[in-house]
C-alpha positions as protocol buffer text, in pm:
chain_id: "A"
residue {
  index: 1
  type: UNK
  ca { x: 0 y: 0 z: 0 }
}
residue {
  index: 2
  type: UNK
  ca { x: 259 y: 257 z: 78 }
}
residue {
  index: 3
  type: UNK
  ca { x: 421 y: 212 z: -271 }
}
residue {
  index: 4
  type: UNK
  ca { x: 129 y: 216 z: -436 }
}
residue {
  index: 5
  type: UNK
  ca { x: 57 y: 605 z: -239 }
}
residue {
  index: 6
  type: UNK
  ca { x: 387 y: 691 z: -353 }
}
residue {
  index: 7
  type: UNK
  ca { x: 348 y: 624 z: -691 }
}
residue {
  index: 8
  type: UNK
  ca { x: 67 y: 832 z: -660 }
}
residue {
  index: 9
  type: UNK
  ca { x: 219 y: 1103 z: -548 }
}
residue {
  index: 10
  type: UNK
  ca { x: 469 y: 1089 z: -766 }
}
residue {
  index: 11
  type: UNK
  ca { x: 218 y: 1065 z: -1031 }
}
residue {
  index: 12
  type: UNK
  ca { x: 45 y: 1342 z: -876 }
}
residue {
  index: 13
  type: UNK
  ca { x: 344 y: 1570 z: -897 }
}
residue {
  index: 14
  type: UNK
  ca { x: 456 y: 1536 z: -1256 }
}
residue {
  index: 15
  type: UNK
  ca { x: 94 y: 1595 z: -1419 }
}
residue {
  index: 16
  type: UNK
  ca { x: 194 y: 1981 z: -1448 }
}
residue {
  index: 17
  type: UNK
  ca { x: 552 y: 1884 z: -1593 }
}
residue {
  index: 18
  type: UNK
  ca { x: 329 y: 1679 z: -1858 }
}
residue {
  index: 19
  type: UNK
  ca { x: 134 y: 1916 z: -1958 }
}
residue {
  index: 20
  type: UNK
  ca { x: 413 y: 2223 z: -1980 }
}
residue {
  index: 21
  type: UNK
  ca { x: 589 y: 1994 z: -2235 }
}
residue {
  index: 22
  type: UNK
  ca { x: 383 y: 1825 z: -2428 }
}
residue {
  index: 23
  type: UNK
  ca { x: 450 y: 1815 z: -2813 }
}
residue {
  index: 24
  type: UNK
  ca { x: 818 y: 1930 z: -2710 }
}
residue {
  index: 25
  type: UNK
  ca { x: 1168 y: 1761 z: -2797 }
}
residue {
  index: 26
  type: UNK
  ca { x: 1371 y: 1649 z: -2529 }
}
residue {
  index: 27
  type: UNK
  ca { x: 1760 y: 1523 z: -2660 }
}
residue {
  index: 28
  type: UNK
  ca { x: 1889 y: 1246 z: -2439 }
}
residue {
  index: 29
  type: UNK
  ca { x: 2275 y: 1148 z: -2414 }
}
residue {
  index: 30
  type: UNK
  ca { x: 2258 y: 780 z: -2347 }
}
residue {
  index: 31
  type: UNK
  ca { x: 2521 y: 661 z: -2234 }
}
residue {
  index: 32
  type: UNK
  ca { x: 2814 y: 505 z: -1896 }
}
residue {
  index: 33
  type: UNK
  ca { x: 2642 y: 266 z: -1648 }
}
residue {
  index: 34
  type: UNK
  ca { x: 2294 y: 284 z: -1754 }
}
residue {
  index: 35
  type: UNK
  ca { x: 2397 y: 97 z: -2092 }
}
residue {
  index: 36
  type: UNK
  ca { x: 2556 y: -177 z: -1950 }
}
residue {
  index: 37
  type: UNK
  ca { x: 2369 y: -240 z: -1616 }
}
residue {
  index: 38
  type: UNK
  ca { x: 2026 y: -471 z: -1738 }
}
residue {
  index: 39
  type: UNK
  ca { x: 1825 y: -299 z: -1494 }
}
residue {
  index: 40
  type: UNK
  ca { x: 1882 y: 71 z: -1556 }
}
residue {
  index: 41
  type: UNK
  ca { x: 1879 y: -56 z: -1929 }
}
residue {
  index: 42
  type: UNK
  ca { x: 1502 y: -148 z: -1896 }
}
residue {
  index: 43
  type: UNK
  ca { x: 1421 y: 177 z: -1662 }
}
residue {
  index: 44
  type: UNK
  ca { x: 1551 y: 361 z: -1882 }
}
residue {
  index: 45
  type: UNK
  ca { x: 1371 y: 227 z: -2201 }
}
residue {
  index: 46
  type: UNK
  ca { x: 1055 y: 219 z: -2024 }
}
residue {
  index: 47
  type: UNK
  ca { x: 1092 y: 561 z: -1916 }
}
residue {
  index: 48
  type: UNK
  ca { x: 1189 y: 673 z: -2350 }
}
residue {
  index: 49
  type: UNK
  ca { x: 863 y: 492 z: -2391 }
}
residue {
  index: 50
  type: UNK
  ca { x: 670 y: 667 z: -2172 }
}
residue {
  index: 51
  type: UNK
  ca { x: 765 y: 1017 z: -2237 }
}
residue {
  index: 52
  type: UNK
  ca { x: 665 y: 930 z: -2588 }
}
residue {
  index: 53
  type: UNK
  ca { x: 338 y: 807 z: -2462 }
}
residue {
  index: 54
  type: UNK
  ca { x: 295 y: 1123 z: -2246 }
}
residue {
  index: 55
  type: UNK
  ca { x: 295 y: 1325 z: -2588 }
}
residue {
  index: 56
  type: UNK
  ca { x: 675 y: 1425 z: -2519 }
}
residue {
  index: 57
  type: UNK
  ca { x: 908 y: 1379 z: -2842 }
}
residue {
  index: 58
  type: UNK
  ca { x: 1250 y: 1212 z: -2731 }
}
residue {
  index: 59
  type: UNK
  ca { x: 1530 y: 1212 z: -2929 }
}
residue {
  index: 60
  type: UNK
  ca { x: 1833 y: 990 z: -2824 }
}
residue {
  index: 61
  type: UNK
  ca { x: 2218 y: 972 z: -2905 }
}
residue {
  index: 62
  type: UNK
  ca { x: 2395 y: 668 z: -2742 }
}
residue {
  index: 63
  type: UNK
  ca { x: 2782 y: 662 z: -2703 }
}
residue {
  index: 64
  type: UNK
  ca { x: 2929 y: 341 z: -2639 }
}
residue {
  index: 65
  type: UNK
  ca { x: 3316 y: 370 z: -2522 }
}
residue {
  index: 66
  type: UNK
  ca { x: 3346 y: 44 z: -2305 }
}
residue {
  index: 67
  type: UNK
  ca { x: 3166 y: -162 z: -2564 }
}
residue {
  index: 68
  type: UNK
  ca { x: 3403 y: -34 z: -2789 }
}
residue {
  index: 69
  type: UNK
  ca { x: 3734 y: -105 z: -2598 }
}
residue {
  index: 70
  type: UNK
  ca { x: 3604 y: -449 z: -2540 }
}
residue {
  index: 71
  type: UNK
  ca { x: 3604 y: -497 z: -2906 }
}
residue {
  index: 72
  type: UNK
  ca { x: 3907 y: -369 z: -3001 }
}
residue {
  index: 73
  type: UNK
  ca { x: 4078 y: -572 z: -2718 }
}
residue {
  index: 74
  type: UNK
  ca { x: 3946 y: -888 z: -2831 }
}
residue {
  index: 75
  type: UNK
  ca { x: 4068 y: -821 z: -3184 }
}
residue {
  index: 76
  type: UNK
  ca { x: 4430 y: -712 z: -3046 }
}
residue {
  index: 77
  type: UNK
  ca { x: 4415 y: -327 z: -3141 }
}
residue {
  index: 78
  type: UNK
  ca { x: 4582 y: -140 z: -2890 }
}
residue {
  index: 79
  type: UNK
  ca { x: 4312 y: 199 z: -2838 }
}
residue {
  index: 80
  type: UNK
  ca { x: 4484 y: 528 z: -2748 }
}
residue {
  index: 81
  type: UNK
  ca { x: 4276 y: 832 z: -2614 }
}
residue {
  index: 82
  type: UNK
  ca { x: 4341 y: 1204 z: -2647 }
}
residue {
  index: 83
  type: UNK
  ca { x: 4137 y: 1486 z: -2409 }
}
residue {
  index: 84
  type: UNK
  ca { x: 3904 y: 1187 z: -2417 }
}
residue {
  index: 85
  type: UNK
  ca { x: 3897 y: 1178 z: -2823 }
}
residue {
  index: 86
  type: UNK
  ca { x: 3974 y: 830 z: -2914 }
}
residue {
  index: 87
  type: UNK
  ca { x: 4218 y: 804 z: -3188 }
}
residue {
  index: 88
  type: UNK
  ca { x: 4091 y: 671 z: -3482 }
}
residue {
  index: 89
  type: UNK
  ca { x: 4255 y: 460 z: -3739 }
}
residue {
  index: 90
  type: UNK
  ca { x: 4079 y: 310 z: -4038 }
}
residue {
  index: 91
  type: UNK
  ca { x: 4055 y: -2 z: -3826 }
}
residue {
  index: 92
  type: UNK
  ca { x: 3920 y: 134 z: -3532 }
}
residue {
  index: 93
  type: UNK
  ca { x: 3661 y: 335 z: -3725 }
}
residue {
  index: 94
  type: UNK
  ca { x: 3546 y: -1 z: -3860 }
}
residue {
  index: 95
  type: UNK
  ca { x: 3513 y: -122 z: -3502 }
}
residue {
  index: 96
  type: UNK
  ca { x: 3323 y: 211 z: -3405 }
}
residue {
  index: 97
  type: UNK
  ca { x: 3040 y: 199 z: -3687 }
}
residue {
  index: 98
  type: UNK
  ca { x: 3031 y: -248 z: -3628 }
}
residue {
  index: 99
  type: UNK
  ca { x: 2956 y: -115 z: -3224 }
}
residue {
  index: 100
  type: UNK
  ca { x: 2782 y: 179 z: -3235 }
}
residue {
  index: 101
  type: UNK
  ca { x: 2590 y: 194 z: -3568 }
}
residue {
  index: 102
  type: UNK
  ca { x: 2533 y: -181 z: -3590 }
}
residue {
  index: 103
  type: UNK
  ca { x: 2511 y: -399 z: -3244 }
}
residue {
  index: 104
  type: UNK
  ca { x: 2400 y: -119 z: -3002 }
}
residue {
  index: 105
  type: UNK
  ca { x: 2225 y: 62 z: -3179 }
}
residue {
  index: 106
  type: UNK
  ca { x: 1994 y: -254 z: -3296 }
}
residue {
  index: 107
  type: UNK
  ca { x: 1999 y: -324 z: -2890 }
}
residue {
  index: 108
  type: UNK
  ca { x: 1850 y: 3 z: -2799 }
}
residue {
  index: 109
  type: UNK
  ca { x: 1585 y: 54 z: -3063 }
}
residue {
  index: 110
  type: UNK
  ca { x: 1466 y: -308 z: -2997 }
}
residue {
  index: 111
  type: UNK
  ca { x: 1465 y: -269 z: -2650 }
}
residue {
  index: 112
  type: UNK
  ca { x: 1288 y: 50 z: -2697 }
}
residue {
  index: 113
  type: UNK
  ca { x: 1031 y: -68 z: -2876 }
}
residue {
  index: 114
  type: UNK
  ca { x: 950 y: -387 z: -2646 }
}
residue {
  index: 115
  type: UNK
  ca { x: 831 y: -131 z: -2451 }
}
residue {
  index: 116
  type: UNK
  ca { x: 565 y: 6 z: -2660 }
}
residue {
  index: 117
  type: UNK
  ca { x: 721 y: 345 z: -2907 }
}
residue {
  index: 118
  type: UNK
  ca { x: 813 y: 313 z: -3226 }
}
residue {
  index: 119
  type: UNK
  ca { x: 1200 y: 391 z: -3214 }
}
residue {
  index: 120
  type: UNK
  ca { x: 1463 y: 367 z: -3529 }
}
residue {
  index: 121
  type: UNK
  ca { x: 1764 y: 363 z: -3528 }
}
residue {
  index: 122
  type: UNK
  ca { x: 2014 y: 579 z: -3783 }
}
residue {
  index: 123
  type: UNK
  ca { x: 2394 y: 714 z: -3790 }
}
residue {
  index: 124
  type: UNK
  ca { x: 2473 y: 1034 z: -3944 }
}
residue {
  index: 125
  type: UNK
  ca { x: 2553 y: 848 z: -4285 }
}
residue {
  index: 126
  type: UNK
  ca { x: 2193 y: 770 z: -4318 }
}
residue {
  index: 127
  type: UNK
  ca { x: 2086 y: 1055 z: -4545 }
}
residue {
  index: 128
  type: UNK
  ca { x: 2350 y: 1216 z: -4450 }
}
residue {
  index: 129
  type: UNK
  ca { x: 2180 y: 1397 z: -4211 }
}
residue {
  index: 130
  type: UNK
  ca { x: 2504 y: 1442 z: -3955 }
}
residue {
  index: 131
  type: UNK
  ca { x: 2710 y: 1625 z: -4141 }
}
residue {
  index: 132
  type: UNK
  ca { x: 3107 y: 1643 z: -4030 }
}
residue {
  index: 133
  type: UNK
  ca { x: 3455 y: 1745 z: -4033 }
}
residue {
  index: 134
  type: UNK
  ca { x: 3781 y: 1598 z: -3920 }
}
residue {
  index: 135
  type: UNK
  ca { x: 3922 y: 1735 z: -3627 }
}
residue {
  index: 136
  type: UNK
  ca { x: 4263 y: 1866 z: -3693 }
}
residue {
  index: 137
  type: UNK
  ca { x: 4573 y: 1763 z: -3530 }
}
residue {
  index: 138
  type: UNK
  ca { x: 4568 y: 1731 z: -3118 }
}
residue {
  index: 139
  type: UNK
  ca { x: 4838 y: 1777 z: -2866 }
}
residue {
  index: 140
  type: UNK
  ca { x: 4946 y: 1514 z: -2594 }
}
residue {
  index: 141
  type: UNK
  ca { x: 4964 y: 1599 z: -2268 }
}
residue {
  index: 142
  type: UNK
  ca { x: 5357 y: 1601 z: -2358 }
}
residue {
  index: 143
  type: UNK
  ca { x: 5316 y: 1881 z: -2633 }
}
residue {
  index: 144
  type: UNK
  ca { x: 5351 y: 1620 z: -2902 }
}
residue {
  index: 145
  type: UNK
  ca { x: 5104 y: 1663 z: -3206 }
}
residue {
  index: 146
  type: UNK
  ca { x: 4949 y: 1389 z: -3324 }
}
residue {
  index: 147
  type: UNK
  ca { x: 4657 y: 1284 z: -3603 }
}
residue {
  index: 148
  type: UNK
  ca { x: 4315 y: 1160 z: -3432 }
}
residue {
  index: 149
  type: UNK
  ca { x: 4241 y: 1029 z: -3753 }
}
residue {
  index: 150
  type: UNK
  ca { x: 3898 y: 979 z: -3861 }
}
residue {
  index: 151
  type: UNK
  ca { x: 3757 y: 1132 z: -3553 }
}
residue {
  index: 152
  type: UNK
  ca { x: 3490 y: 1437 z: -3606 }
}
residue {
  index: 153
  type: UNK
  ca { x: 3315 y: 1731 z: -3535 }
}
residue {
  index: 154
  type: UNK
  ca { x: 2957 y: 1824 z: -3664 }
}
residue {
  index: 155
  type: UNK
  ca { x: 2941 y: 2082 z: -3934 }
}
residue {
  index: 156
  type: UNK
  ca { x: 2587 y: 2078 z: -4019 }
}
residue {
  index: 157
  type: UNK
  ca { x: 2273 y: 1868 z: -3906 }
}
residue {
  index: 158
  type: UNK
  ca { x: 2016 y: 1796 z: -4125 }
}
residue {
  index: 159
  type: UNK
  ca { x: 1706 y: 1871 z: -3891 }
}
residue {
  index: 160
  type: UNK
  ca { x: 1403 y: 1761 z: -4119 }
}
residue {
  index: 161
  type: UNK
  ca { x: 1550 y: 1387 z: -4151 }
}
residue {
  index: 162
  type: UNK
  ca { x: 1460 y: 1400 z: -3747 }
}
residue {
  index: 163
  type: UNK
  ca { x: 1151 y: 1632 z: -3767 }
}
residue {
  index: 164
  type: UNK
  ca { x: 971 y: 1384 z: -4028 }
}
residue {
  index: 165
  type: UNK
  ca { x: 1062 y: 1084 z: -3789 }
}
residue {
  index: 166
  type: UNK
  ca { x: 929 y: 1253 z: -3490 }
}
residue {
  index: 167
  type: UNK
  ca { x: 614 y: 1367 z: -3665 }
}
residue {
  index: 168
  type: UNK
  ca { x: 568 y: 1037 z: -3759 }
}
residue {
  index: 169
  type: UNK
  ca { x: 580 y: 857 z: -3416 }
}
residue {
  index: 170
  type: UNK
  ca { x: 877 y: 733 z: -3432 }
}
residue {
  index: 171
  type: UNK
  ca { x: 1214 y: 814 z: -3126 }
}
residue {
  index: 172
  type: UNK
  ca { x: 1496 y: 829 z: -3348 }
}
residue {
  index: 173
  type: UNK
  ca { x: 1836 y: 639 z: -3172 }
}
residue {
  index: 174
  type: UNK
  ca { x: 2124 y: 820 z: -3318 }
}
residue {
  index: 175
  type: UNK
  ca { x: 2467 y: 626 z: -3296 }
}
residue {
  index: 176
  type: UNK
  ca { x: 2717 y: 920 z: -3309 }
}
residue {
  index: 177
  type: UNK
  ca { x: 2911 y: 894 z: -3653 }
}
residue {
  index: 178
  type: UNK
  ca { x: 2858 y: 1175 z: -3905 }
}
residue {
  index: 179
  type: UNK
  ca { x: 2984 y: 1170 z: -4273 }
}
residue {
  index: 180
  type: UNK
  ca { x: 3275 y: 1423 z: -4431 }
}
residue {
  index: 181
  type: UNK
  ca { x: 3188 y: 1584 z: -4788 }
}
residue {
  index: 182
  type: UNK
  ca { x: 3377 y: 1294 z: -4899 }
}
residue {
  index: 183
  type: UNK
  ca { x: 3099 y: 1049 z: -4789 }
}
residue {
  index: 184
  type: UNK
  ca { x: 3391 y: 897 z: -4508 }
}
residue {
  index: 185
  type: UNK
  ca { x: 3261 y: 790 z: -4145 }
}
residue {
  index: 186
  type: UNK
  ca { x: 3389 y: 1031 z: -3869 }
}
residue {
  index: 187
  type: UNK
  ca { x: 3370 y: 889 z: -3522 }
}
residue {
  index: 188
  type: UNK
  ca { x: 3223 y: 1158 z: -3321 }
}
residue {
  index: 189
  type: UNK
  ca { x: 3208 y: 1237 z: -2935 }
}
residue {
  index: 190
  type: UNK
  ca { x: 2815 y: 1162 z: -2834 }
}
residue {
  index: 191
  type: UNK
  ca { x: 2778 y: 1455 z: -2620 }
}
residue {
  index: 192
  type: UNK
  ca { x: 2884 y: 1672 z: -2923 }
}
residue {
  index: 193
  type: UNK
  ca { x: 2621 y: 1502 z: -3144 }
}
residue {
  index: 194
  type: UNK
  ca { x: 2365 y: 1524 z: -2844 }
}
residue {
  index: 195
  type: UNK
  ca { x: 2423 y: 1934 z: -2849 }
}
residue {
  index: 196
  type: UNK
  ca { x: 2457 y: 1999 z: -3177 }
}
residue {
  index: 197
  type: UNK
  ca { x: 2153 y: 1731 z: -3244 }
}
residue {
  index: 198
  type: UNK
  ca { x: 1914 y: 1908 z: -2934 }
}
residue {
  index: 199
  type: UNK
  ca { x: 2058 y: 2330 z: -3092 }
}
residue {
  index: 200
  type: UNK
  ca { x: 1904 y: 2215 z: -3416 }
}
residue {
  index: 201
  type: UNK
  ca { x: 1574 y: 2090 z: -3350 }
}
residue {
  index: 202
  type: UNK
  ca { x: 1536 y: 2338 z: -3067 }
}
residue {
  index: 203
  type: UNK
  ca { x: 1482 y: 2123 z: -2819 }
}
residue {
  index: 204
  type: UNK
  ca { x: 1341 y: 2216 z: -2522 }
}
residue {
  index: 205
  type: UNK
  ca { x: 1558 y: 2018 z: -2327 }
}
residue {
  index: 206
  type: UNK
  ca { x: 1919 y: 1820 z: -2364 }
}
residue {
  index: 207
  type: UNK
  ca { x: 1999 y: 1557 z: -2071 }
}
residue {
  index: 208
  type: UNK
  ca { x: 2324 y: 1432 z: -2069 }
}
residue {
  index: 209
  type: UNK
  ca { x: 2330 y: 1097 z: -1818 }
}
residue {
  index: 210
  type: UNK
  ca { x: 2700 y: 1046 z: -1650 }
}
residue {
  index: 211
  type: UNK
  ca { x: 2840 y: 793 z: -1383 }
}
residue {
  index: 212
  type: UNK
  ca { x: 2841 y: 1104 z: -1169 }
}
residue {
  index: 213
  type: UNK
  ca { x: 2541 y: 1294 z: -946 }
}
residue {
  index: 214
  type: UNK
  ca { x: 2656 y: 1622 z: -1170 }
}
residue {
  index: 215
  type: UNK
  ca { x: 2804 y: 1955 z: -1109 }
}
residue {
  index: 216
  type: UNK
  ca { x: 2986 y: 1956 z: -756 }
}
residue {
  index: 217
  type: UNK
  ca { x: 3146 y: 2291 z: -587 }
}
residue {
  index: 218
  type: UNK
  ca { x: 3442 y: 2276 z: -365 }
}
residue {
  index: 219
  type: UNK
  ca { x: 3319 y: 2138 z: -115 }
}
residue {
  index: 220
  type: UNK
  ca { x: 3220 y: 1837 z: -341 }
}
residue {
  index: 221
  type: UNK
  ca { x: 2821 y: 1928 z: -289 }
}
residue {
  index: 222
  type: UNK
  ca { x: 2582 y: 1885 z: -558 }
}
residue {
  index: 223
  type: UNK
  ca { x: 2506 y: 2243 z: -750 }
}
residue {
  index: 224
  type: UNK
  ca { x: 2167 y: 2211 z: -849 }
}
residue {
  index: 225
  type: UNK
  ca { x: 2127 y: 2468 z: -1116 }
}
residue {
  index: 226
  type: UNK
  ca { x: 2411 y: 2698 z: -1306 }
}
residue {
  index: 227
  type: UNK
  ca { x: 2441 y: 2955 z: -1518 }
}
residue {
  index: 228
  type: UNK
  ca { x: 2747 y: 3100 z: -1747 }
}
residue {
  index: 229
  type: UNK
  ca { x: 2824 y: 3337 z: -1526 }
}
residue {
  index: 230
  type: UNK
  ca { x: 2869 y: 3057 z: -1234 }
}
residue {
  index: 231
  type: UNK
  ca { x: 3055 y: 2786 z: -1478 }
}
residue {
  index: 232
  type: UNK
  ca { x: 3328 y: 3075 z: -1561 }
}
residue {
  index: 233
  type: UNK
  ca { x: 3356 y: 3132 z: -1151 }
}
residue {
  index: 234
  type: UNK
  ca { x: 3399 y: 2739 z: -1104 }
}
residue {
  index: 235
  type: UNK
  ca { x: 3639 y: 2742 z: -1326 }
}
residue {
  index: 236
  type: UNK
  ca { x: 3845 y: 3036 z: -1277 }
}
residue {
  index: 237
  type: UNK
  ca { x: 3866 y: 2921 z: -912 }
}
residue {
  index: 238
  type: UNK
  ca { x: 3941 y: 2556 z: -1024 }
}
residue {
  index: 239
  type: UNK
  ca { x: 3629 y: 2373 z: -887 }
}
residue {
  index: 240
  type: UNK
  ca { x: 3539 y: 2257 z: -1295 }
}
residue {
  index: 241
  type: UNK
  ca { x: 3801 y: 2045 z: -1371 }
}
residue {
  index: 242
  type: UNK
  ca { x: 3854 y: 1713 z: -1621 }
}
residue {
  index: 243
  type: UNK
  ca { x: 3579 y: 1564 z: -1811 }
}
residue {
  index: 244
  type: UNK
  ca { x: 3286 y: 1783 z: -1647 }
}
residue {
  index: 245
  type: UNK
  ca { x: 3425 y: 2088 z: -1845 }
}
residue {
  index: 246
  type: UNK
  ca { x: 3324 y: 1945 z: -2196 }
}
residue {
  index: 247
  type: UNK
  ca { x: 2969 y: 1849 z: -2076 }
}
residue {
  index: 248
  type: UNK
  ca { x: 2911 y: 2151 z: -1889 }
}
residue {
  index: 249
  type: UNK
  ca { x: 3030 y: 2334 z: -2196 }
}
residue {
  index: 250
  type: UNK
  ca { x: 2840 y: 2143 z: -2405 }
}
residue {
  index: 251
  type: UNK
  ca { x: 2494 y: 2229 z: -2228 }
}
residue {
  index: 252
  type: UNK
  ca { x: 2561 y: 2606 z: -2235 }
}
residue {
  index: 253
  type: UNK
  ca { x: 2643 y: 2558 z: -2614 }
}
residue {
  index: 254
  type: UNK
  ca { x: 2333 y: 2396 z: -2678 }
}
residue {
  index: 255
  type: UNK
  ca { x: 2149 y: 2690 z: -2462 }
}
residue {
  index: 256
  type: UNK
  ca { x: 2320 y: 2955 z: -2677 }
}
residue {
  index: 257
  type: UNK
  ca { x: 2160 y: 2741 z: -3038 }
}
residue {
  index: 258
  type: UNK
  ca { x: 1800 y: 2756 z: -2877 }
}
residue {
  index: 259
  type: UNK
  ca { x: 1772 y: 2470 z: -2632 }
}
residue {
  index: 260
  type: UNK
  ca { x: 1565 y: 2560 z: -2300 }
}
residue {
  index: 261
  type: UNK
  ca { x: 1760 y: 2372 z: -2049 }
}
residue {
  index: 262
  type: UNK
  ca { x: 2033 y: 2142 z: -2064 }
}
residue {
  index: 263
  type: UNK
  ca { x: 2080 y: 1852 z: -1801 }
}
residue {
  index: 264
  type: UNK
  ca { x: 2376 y: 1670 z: -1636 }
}
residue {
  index: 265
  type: UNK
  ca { x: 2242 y: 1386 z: -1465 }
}
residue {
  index: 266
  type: UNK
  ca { x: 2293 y: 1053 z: -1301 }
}
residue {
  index: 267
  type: UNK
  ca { x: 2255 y: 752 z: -1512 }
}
residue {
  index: 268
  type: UNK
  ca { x: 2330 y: 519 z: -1264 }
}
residue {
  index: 269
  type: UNK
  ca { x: 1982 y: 607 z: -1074 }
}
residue {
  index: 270
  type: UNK
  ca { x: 1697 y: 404 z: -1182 }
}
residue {
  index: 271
  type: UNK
  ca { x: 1466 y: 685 z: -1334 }
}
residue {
  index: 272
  type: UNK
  ca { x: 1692 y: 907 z: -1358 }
}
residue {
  index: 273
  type: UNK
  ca { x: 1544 y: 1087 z: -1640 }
}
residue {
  index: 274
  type: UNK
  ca { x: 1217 y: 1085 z: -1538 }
}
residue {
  index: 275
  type: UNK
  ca { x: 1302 y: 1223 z: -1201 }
}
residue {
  index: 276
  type: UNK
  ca { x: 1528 y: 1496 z: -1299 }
}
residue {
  index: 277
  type: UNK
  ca { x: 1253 y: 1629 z: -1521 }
}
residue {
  index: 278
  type: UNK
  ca { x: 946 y: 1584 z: -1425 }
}
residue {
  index: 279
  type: UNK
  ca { x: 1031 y: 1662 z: -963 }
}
residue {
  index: 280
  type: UNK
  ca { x: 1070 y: 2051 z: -867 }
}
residue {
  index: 281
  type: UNK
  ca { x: 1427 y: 1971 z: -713 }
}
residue {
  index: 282
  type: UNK
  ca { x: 1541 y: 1754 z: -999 }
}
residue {
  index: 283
  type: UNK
  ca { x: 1826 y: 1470 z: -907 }
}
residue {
  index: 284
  type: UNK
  ca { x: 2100 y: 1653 z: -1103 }
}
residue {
  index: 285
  type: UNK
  ca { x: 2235 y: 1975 z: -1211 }
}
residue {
  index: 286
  type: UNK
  ca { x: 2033 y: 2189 z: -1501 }
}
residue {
  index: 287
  type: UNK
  ca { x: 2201 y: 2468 z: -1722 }
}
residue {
  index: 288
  type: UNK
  ca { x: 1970 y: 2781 z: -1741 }
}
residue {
  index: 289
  type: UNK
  ca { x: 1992 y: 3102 z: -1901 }
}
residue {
  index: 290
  type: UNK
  ca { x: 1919 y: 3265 z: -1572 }
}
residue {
  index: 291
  type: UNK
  ca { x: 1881 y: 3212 z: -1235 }
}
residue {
  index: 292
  type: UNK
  ca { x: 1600 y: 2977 z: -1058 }
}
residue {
  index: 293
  type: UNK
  ca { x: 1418 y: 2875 z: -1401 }
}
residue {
  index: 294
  type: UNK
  ca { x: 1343 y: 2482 z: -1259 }
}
């Protein structure tokens, strides 16, 4: 009985969150724990399902890094990484589009659709709708330049591919590889495709799920919302450091090409999605414009 009340009031308290956004775009980042642990797999397919069910359009990019290094491993090929970039060899792009735009990809649409939407799955070389460039060369942490190779950044998304997929019922699952004008494969970061993905269809909100709770201050405690006025002050005094500075960056990008909010949130919480976006305190940290705009 008591689970059943709070389900209820759980219920209870989203209704208003269902109504603000219905018939709006929401850009997840799928990707760390929740892709590999079988429960949070199903939460969070049930809870893509249900948004679309709600009248909410989702929109999801998957990365797919650990699946990856298991594969190369197995095959021998030794994997080197660059300010998290992973270098990218003809071989290893191979690997990356067998991974991303074949076996998990597949995974994630049929899992989404056991649970009732429509979903489809495409990479960027499918009409070439993700349009990209090679990244030029990248320093080591030793001051040594090197060649990433094949890996990307997005030049140019083709927008209606996703509109006329969305209008038609169906969540798109986007594995992260765009095409050059040469009609090549880039291997692209999934955050990056998530932002540049959520700027073009102005999506009302981007959600990027991590192994971490989100943004933390210096005394390591959760900062609910921020602005760009508070990420420059965490980082001037040192508090944003590593791989939180891309993905914060990346949300206030998005916010600058039209998106409402962007989202850093916990993957490894069952829900977390659902919770972050539809509870007044949220589970993670948000990216506004201003000030208090949960």
């Amino acid at each position: 009985m008591r689970e059943l009340i709070e389900k209820a009031n759980v219920l209870q308290e989203s209704l208003p969150y269902i109504r603000r956004f219905h018939g709006q775009t929401f850009v997840i980042k799928y990707g760390g724990h929740a892709m590999i642990d079988d429960r949070l797999r199903e939460s969070f397919a049930r809870d893509v399902a249900l948004l679309k069910y709600v009248g909410i359009n989702p929109v999801v990019v998957h990365g797919g890094g650990p699946q990856i290094d298991a594969m190369l491993a197995a095959m021998g090929v030794v994997s080197e990484r660059i300010d998290g970039l992973r270098v990218t060899d003809d071989k290893t792009m191979e690997v990356v589009e067998m991974v991303l735009g074949g076996k998990l990809n597949q995974e994630i649409v049929s899992l989404i659709s056991q649970h009732g939407a429509k979903a489809v799955g495409l990479t960027g070389k499918d009409a070439s709708f993700l349009r990209g460039v090679r990244v030029p060369l990248m320093k080591t942490k030793k001051g040594v330049e090197v060649d990433p190779g094949r890996v990307g950044d997005i030049a140019h998304v083709d927008a209606d591919v996703l509109h006329k997929l969305v209008h038609a019922g169906f969540v798109p699952v986007i594995a992260p590889i765009a095409v050059d004008e040469s009609g090549r494969s880039l291997n692209v970061n999934a955050d990056t495709v998530a932002g540049h993905v959520a700027a073009a269809l102005k999506a009302e909100k981007l959600v990027l799920m991590t192994d971490v709770e989100g943004v933390k201050d210096a005394e390591k405690k959760l900062i609910p919302s921020l602005t760009a006025e508070r990420v420059a002050e965490l980082r001037a005094e040192g508090t944003l450091v590593g791989g939180m500075i891309p993905k914060v960056q990346c949300g206030l990008d998005a916010i600058a090409g039209g998106v409402g909010k962007a989202h850093i949130i916990d993957g490894r919480t069952e829900h977390a999605v659902l919770l972050e976006i539809f509870t007044d305190s949220g589970i993670g940290t948000e990216i506004v414009r201003r000030s208090r705009e949960r």
